[in-house]
DRENSEBA-366767 format. One record per atom (N, C-alpha, C, O): residue number from 0; residue in one letter; x, y negated, z negated. Coordinates in nm, 4 decimals, decimal comma, m for minus. Layout:
N
(site NUM; "A"; (X; Y; Z))
...
//
This chain:
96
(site 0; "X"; (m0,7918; m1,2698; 2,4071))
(site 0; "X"; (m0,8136; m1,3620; 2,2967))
(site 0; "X"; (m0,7359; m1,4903; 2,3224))
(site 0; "X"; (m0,6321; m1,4936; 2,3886))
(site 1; "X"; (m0,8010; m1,6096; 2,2579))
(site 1; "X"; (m0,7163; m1,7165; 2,2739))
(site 1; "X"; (m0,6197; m1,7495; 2,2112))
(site 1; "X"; (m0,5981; m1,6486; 2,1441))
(site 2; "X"; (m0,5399; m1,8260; 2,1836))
(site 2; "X"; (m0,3781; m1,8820; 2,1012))
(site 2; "X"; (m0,4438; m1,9188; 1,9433))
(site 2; "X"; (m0,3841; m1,8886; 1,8400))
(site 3; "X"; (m0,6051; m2,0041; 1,9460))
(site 3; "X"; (m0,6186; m2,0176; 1,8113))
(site 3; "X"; (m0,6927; m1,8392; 1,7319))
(site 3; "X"; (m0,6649; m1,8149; 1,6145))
(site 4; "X"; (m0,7372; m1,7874; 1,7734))
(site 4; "X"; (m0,7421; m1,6702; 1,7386))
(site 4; "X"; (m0,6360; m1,5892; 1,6843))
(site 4; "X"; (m0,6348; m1,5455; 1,5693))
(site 5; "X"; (m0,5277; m1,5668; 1,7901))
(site 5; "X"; (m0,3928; m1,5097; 1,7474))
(site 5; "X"; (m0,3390; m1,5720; 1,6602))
(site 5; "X"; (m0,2444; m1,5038; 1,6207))
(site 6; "X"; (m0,3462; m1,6836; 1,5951))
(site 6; "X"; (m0,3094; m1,7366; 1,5225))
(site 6; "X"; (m0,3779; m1,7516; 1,3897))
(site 6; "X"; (m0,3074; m1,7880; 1,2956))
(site 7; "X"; (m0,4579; m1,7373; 1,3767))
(site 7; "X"; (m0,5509; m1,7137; 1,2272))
(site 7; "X"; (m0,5453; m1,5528; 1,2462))
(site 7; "X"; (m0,5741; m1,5022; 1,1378))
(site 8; "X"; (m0,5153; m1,4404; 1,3571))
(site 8; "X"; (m0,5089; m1,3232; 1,2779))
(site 8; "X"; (m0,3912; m1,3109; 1,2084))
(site 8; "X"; (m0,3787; m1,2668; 1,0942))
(site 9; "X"; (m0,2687; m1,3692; 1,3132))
(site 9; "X"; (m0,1303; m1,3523; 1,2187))
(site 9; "X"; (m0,1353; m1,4463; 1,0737))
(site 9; "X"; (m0,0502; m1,4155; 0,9902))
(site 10; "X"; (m0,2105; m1,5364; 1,0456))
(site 10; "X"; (m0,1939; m1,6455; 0,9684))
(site 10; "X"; (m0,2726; m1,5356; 0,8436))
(site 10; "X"; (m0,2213; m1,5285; 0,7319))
(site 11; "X"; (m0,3758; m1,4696; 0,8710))
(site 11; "X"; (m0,4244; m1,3775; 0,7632))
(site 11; "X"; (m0,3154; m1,2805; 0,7252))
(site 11; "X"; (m0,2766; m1,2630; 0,6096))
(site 12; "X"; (m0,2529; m1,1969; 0,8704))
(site 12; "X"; (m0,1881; m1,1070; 0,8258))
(site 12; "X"; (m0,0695; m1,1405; 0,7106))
(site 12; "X"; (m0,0232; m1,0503; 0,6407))
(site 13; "X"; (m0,0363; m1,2471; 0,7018))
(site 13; "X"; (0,0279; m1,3026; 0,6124))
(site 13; "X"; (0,0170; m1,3124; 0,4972))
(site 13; "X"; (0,1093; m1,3265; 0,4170))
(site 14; "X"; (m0,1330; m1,3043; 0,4670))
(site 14; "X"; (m0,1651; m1,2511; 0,3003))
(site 14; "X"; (m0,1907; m1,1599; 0,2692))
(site 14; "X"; (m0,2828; m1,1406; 0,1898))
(site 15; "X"; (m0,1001; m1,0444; 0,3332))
(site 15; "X"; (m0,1632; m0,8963; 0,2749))
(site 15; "X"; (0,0353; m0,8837; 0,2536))
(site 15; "X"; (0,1256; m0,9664; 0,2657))
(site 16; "X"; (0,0328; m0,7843; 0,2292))
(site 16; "X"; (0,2050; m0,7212; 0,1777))
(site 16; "X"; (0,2930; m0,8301; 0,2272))
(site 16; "X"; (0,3543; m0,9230; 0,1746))
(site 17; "X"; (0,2749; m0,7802; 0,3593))
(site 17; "X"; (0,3513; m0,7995; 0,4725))
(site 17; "X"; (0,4421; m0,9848; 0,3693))
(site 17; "X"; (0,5613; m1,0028; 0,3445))
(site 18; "X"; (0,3549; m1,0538; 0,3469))
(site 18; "X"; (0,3995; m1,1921; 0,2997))
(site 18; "X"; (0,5309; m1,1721; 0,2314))
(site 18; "X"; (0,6180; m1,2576; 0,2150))
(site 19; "X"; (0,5337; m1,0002; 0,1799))
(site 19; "X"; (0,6509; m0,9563; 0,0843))
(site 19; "X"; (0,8005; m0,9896; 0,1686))
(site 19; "X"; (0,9059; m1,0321; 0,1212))
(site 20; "X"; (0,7749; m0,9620; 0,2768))
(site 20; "X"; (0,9146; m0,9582; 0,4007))
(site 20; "X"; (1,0232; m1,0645; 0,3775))
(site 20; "X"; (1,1384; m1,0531; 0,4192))
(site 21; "X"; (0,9715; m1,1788; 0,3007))
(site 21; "X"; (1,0058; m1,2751; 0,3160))
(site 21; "X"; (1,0304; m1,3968; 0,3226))
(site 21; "X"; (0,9642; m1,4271; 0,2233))
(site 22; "X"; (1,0857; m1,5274; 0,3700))
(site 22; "X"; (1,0626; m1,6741; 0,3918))
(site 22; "X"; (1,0612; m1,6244; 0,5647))
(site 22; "X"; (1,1381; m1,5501; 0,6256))
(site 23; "X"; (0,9427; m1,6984; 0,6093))
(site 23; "X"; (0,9448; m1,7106; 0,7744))
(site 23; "X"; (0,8726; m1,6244; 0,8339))
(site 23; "X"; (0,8646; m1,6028; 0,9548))
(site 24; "X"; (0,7871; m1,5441; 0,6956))
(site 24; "X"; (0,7192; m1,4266; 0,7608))
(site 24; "X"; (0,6063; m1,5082; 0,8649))
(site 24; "X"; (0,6061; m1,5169; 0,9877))
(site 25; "X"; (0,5238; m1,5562; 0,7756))
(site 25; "X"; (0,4193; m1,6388; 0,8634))
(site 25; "X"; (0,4573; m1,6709; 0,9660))
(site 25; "X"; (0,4122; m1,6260; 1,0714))
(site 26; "X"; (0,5634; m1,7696; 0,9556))
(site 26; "X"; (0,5721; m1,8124; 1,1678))
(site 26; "X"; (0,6538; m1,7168; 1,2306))
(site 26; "X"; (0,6833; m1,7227; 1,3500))
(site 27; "X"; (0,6953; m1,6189; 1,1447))
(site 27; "X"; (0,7186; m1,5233; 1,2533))
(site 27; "X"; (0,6191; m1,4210; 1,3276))
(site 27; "X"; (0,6271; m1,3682; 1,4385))
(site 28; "X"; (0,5110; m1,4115; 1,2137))
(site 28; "X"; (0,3930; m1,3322; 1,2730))
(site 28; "X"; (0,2689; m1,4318; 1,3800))
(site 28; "X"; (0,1641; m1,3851; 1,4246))
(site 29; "X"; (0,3131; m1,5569; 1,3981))
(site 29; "X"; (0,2340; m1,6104; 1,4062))
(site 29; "X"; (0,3004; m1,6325; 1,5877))
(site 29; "X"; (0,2219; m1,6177; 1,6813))
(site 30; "X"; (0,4199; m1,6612; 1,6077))
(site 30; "X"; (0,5025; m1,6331; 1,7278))
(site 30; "X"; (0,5068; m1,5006; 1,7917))
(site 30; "X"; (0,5185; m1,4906; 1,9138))
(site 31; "X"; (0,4991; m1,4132; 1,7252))
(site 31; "X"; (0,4895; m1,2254; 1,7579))
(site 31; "X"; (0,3824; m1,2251; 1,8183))
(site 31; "X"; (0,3736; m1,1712; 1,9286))
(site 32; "X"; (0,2413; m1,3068; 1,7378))
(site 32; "X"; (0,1391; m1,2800; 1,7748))
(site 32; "X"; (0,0355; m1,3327; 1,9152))
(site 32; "X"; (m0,0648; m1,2886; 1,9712))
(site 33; "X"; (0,1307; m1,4577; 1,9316))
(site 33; "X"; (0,1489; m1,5606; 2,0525))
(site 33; "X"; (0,2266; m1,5048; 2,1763))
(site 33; "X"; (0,2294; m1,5492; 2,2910))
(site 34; "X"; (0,2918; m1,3905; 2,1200))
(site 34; "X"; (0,4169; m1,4046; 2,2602))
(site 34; "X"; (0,3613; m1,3730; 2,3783))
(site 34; "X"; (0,3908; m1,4359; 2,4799))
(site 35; "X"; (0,2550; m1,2495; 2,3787))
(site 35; "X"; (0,2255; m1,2414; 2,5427))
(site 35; "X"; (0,1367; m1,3257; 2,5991))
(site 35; "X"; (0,0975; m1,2852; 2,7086))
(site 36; "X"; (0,0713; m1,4724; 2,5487))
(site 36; "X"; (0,0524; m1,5972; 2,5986))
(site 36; "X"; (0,1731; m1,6543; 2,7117))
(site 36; "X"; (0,1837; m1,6841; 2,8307))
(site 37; "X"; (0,2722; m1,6453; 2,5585))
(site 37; "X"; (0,4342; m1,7378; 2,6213))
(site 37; "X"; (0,4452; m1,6706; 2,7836))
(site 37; "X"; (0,4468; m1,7315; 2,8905))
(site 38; "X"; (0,4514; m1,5293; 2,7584))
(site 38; "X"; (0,5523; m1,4554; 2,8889))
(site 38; "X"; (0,4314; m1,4931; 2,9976))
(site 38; "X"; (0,4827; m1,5057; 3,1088))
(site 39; "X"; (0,2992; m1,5134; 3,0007))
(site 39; "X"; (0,2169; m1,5313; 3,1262))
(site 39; "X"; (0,2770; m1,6839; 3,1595))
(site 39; "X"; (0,3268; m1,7048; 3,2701))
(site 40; "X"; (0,2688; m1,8039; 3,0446))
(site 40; "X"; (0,2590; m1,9527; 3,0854))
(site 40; "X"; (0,4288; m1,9259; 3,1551))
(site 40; "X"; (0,4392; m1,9576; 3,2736))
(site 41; "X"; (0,5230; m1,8849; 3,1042))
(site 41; "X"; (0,6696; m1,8496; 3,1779))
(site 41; "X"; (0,6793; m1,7977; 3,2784))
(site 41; "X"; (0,7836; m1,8315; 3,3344))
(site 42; "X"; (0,6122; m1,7179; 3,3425))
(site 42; "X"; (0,6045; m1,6449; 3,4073))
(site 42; "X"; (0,5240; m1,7216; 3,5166))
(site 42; "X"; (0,5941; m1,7442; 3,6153))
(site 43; "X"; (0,3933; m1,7690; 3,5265))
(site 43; "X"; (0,3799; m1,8525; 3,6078))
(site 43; "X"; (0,4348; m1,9813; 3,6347))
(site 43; "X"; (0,4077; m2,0337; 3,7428))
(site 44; "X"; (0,4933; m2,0284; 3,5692))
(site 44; "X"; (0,5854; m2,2104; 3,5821))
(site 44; "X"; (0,7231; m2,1157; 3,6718))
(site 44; "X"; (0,7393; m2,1586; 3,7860))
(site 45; "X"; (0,7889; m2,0339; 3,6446))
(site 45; "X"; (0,8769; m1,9633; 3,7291))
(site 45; "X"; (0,8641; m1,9541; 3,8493))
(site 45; "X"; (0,9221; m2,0093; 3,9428))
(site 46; "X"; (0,7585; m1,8572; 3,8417))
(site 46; "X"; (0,7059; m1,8136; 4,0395))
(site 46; "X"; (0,6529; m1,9610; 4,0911))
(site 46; "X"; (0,7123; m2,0061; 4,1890))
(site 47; "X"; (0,5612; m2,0293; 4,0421))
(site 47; "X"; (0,5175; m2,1512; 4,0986))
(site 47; "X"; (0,6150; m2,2187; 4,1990))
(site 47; "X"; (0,6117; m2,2558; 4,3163))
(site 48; "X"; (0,7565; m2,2150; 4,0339))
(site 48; "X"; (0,9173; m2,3315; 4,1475))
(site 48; "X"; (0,9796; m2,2190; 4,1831))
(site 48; "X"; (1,1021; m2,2275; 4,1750))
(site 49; "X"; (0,9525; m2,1530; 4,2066))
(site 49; "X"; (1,0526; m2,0807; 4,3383))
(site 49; "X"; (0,9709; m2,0584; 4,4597))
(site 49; "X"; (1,0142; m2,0818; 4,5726))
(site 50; "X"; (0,8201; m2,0007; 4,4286))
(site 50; "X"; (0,7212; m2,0512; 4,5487))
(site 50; "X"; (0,7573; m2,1484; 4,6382))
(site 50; "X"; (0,7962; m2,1346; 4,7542))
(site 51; "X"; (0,7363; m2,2772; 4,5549))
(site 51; "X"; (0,7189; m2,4550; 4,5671))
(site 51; "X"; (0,8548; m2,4595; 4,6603))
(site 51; "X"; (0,8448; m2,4828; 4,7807))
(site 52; "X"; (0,9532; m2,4412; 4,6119))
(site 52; "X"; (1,0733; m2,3724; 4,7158))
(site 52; "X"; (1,0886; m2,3354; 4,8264))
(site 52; "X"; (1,1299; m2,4002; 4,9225))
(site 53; "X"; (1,0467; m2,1956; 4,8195))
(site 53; "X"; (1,0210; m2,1233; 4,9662))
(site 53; "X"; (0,9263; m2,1725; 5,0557))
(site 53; "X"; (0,9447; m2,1747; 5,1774))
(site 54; "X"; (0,8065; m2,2196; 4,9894))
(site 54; "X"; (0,6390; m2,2932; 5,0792))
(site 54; "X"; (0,6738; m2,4319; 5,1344))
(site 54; "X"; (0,6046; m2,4729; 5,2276))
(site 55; "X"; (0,7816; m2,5153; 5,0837))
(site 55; "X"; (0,8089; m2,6629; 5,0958))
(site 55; "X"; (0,9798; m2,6602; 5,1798))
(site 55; "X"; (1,0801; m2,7108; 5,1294))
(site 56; "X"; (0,9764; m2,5995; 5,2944))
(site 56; "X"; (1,1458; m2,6268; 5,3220))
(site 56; "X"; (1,1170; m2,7463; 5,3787))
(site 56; "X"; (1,0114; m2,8089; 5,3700))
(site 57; "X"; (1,2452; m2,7837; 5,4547))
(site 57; "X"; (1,3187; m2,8786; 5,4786))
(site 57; "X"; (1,1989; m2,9330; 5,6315))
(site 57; "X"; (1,1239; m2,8498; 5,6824))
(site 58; "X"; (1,2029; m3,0336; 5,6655))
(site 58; "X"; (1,0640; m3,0246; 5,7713))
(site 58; "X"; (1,1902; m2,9708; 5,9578))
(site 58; "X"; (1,1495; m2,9562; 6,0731))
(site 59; "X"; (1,2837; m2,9626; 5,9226))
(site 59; "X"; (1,3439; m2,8733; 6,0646))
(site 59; "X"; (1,3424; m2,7569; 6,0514))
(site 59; "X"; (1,3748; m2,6873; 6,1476))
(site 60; "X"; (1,3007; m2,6913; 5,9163))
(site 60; "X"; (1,2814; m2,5571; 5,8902))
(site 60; "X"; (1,1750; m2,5326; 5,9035))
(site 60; "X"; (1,1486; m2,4399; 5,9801))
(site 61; "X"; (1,0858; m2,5907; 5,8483))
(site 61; "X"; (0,9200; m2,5865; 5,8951))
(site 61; "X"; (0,8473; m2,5335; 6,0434))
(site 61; "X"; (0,7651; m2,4516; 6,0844))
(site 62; "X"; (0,9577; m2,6632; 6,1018))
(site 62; "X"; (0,8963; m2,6836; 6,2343))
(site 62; "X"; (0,9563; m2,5337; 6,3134))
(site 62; "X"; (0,8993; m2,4916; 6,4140))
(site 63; "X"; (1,0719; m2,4653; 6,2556))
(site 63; "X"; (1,1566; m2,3485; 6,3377))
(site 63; "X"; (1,0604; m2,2094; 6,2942))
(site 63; "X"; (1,0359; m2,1085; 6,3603))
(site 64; "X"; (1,0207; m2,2458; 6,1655))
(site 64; "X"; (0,8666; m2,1146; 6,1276))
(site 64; "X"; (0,7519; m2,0935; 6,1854))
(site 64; "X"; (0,6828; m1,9933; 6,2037))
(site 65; "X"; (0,7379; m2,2633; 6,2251))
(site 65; "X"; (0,5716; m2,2753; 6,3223))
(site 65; "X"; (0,5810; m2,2356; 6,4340))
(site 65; "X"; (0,4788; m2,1818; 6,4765))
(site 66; "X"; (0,7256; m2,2440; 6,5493))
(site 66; "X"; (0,7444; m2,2545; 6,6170))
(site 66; "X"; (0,7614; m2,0823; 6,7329))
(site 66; "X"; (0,7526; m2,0354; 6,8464))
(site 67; "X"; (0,7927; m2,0529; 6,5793))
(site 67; "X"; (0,8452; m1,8860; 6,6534))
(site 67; "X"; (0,7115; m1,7924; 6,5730))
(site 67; "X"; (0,6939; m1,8176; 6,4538))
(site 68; "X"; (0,6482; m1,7189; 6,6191))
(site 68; "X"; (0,5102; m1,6202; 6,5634))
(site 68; "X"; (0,5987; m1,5465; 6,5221))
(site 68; "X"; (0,5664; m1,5417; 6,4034))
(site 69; "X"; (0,7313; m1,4538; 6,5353))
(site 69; "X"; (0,8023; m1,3938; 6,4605))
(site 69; "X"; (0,8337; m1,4216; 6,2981))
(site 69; "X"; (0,8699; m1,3342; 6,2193))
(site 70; "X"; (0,8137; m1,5489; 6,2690))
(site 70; "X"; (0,8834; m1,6330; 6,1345))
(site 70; "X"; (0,7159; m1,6933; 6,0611))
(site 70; "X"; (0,7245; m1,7556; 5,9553))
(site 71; "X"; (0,6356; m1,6806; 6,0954))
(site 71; "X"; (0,4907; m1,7239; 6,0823))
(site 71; "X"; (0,4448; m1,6957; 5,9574))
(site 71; "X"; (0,3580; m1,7558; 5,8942))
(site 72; "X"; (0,5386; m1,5554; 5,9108))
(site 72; "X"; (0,5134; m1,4843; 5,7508))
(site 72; "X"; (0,5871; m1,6226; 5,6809))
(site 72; "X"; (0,5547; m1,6779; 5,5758))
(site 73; "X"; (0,6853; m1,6555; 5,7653))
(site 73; "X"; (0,7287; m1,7427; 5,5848))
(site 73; "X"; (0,6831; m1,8882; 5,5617))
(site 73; "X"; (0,7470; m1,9605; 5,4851))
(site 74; "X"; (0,5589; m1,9381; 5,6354))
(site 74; "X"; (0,4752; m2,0480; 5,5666))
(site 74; "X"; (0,3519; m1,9470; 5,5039))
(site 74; "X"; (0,2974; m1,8517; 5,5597))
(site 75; "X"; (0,3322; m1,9936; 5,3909))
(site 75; "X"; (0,2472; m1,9156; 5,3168))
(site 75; "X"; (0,1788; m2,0432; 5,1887))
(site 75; "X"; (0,2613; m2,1251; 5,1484))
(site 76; "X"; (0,0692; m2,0506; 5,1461))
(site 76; "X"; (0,0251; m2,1073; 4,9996))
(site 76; "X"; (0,0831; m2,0450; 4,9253))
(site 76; "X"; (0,1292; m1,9321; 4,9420))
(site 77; "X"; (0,0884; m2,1209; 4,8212))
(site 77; "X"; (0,1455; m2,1015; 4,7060))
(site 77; "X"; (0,0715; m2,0280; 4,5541))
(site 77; "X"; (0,1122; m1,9538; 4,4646))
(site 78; "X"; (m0,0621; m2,0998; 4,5887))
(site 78; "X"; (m0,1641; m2,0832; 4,4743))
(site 78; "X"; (m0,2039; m1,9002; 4,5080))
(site 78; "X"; (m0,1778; m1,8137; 4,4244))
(site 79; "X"; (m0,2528; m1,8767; 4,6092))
(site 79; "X"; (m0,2634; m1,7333; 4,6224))
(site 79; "X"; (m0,1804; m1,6213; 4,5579))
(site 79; "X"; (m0,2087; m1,5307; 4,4795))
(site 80; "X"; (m0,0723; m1,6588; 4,6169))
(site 80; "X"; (0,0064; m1,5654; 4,5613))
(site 80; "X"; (0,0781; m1,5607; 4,4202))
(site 80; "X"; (0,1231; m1,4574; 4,3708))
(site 81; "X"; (0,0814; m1,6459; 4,3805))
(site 81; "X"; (0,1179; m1,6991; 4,1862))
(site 81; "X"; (m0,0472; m1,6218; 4,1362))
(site 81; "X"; (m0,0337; m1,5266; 4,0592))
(site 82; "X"; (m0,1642; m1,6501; 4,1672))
(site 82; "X"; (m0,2881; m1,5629; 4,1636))
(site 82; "X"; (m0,2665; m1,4521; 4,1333))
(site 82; "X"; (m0,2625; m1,4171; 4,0153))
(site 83; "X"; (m0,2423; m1,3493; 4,2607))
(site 83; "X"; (m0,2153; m1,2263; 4,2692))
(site 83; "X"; (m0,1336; m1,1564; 4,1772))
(site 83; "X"; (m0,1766; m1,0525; 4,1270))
(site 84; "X"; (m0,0031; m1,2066; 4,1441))
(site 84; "X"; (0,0963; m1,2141; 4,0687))
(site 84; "X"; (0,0951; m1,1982; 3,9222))
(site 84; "X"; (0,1623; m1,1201; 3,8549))
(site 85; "X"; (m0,0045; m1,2973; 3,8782))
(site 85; "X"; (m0,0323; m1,2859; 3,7749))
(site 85; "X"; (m0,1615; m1,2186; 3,7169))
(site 85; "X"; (m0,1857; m1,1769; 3,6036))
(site 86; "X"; (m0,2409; m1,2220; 3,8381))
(site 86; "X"; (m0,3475; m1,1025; 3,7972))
(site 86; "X"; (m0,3209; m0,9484; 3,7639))
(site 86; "X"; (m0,3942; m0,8634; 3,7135))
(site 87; "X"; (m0,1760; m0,9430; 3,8150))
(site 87; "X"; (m0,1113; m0,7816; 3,8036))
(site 87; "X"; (m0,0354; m0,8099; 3,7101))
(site 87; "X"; (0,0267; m0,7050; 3,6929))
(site 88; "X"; (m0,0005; m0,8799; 3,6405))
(site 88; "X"; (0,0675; m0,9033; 3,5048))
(site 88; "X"; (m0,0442; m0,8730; 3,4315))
(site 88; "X"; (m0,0520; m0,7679; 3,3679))
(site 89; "X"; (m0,1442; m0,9673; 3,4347))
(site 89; "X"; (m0,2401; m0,9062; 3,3284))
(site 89; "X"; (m0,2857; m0,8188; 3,2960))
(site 89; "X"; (m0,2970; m0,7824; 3,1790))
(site 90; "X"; (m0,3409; m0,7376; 3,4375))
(site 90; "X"; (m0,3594; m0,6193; 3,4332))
(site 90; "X"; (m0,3172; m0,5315; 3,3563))
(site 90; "X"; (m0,3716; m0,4681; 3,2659))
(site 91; "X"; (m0,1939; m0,5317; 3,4070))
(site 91; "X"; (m0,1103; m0,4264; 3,2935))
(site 91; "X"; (m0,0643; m0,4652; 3,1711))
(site 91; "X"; (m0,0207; m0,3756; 3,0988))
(site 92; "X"; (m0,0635; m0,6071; 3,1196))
(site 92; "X"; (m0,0758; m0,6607; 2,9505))
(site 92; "X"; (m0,2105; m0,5591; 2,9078))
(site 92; "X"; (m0,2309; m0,5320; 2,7895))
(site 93; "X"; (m0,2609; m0,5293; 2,9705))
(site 93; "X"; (m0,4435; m0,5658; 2,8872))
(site 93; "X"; (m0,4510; m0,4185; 2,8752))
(site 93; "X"; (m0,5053; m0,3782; 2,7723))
(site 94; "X"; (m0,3808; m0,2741; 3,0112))
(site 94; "X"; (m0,3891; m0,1971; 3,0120))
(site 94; "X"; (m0,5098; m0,1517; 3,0871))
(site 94; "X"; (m0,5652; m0,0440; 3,0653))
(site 95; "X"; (m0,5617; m0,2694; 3,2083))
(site 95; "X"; (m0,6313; m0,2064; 3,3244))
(site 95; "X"; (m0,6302; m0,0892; 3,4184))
(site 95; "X"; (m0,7160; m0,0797; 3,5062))
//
């Protein structure tokens, strides 16, 4: 489901009892109901800069990875594997 969805269900759930809980019930159900959005968009901006990191060294480091077929694993894309990564996050959010 999308963010405006999760958000008109928590925004309903808000007019049944539940409204009893409190001041803050609403945006708290409405953040509860958002969160496993948050942890994917966090979760990829994370791996991306530490990727972006490891995929982008220094260009005398570069050239010492290209240079030796032993070290060949550590130039790699970036987009693939943030992909992969997060396709197995979802997976198991969704209960694949």
């Amino acid at each position: 489901m999308d963010n405006v969805t999760h958000t008109i269900f928590a925004a309903t759930l808000a007019r049944t009892p539940l409204a009893r809980a409190g001041r803050g019930t609403t945006a708290a159900l409405i953040i509860a109901s958002n969160a496993p959005d948050i942890d994917i968009v966090a979760t990829a901006t994370s791996l991306s800069g530490a990727f972006w990191q490891m995929a982008n060294p220094p260009q005398e480091v570069t050239a010492l990875y290209r240079s030796d077929p032993r070290m060949a694993h550590a130039v790699f894309e970036i987009e693939p594997r943030v992909r992969r990564v997060l396709t197995a996050m979802l997976k198991g959010t969704l209960g694949e």
